[in-house]
C-alpha positions in Angstrom: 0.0 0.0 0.0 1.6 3.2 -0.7 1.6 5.6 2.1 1.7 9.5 2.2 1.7 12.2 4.8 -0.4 15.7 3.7 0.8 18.8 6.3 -2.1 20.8 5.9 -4.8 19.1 5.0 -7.8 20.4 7.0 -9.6 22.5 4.1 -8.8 23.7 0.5 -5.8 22.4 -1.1 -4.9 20.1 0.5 -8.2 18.7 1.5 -8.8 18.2 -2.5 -5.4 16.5 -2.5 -6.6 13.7 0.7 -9.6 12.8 -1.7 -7.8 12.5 -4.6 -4.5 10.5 -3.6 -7.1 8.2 -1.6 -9.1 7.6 -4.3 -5.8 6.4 -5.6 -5.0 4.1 -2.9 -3.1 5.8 -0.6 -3.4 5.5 3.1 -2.7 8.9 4.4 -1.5 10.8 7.6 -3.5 14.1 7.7 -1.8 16.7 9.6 -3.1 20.6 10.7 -4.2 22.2 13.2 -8.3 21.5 13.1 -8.1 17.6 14.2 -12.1 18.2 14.1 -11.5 18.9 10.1 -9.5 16.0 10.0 -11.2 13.4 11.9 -13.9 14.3 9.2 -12.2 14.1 5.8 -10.2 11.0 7.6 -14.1 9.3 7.9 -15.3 10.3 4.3 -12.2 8.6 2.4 -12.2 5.3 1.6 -9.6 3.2 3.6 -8.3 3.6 7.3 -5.8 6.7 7.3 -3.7 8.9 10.2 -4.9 11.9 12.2 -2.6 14.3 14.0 -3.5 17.6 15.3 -0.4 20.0 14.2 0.3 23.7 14.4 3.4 24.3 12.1 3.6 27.8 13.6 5.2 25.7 16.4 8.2 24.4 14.1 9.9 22.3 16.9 6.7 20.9 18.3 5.6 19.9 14.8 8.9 18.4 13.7 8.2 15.6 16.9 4.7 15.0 15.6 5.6 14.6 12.5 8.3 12.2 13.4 6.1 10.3 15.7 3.4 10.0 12.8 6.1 8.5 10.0 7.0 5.8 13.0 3.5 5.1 13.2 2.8 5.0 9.6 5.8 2.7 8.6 6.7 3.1 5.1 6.0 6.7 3.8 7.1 7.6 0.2 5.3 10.9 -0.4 5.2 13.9 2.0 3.5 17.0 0.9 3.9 20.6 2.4 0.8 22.2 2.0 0.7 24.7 5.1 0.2 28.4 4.3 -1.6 31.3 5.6 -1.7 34.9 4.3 -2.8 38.5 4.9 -3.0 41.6 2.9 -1.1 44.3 4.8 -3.0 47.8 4.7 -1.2 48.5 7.7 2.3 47.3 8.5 1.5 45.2 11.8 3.9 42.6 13.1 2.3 40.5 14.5 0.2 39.7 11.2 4.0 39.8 9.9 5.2 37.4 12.2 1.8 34.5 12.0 2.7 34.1 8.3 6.9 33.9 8.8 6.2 31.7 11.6 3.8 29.2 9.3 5.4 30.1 5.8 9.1 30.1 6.3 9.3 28.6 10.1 7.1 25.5 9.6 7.5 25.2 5.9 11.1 24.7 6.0 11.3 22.1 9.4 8.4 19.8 7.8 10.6 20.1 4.8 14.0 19.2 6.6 12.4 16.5 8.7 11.2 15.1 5.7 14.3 15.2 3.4 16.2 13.8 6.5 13.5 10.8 6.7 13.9 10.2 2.6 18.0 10.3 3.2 17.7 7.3 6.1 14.4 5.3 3.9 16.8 5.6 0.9 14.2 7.7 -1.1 10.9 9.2 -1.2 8.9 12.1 -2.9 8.6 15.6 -0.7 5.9 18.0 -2.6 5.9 21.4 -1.3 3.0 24.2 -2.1 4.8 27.7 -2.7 2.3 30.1 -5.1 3.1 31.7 -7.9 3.8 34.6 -5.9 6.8 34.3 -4.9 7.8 35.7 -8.8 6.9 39.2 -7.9 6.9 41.9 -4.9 3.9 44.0 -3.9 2.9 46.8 -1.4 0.0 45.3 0.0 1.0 41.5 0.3 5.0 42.0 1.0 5.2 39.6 3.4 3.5 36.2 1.7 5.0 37.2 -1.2 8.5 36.9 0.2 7.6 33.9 2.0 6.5 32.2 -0.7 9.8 32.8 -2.8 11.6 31.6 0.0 9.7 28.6 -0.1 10.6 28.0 -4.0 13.7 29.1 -3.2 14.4 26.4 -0.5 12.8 23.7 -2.1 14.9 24.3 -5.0 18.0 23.6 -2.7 16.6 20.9 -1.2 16.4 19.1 -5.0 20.0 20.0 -5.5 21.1 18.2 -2.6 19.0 15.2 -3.7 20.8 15.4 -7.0 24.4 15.0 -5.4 23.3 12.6 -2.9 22.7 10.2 -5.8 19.2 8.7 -3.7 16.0 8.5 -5.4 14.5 11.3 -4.2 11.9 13.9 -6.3 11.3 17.1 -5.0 8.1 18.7 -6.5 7.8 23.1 -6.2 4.0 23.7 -6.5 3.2 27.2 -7.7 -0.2 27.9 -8.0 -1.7 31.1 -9.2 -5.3 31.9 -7.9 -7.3 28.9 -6.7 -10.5 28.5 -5.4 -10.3 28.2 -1.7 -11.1 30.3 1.2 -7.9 32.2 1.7 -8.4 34.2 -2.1 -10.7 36.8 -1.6 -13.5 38.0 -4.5 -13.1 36.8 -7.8 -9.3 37.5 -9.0 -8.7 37.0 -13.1 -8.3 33.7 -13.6 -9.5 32.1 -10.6 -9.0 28.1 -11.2 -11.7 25.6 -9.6 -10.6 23.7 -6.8 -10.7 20.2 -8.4 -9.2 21.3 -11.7 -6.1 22.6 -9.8 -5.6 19.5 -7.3 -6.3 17.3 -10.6 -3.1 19.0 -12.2 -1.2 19.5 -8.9 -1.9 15.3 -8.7 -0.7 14.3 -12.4 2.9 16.3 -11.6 3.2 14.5 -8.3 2.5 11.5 -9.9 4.9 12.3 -12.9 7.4 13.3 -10.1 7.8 16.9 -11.8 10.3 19.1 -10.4 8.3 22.0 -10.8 4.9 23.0 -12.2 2.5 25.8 -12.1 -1.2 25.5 -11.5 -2.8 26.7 -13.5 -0.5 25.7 -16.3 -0.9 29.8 -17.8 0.8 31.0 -14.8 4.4 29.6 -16.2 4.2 32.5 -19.1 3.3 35.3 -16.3 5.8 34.2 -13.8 8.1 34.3 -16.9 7.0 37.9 -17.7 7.4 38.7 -13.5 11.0 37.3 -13.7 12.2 39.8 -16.3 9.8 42.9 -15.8 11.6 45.8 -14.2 10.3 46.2 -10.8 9.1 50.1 -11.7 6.6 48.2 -14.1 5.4 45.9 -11.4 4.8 48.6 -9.1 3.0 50.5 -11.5 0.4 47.4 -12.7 0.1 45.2 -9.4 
């Protein structure tokens, strides 16, 4: 049975991505903070899966969880970083600075290290982490999760270099999805993907073992555009 671990999977993302790796027989280990969330996406899958209330805003806490969980689980080839949160910053406050560092950068990179470190002893593994295509530009109102999210890309893609030299078998897959359909996008931004449509592509590049993809596939040619627009341009359209 093949066996993988979702950090974040209590709503959105990475909720879509429990029903869809289950229907493709994986037993899972479904970590965030909401074990009430959990305990309910864990019932409506098919298959017996893992539970474990986690708060990745508490790095060191959450690295022993998620230790403990991948010694209860066995065998686990596929980890996937989903946890994120984000504000918009009219005012320059921070403490909603310091919630998304703590989650974005904090968490994100010690689920990622305990992970790599478990692939290095199992021999190989697959680690998936969920940046946004953010992380390709800077703006006044979302500076922070902007930043956080190219450090995210930007660590992940270290992480894959390391796996390269180490000669092991393991994939490392950056996730970079524009505007999806979940709670934390607010109104109804230009091109606003569906939920299921961007899990479903999210799913065929893990499954492919990409090292990179965007979601929706169009936001490859903007982030293109981002990386070599002068930064006076971006300020003046975004």
């Amino acid at each position: 049975m093949k066996q993988g671990i979702i950090v974040g999977a209590s709503s959105g993302i990475g909720w879509e991505l429990a029903v869809q790796l289950a229907a493709q027989g994986y037993q899972l280990g479904l970590m965030a903070r909401r074990d009430g969330c959990l305990n309910k996406l864990a019932d409506s899958l098919p298959g017996e899966h893992f539970v474990q209330k986690t708060d990745v805003a508490n790095a060191e806490q959450a690295v022993k969880e998620l230790t403990s969980l991948l010694d209860k689980m066995g065998d686990v080839d596929l980890i996937i970083v989903n946890s994120g949160v984000g504000s918009k910053e009219r005012l320059l406050d921070w403490e909603v600075q310091r919630q998304m560092i703590d989650v974005n950068v904090r968490g994100f990179a010690a689920m990622s290290l305990t992970a790599m470190n478990y692939f290095v002893q199992r021999g190989g593994g697959h680690l998936v982490g969920i940046s946004s295509a953010a992380a390709h530009f800077s703006g006044g109102l979302t500076p922070t999760y902007n930043a956080t999210k190219a450090f995210a890309s930007n660590y992940l893609n270290g992480l894959r270099s390391r796996a390269a030299r180490s000669k092991m078998p393991i994939s490392v897959t950056t996730v970079e999805p524009g505007y999806v359909e979940t709670a934390m996008v607010e109104g109804r931004p230009m091109w606003l993907a569906p939920l299921e449509k961007s899990v479903t592509q999210m799913v065929r590049a893990i499954n492919k073992r990409k090292n990179h993809v965007f979601i929706t596939k169009r936001w490859r040619y903007v982030a293109l555009l981002l990386d070599i627009m002068p930064n006076a341009l971006i300020r003046k359209f975004m």
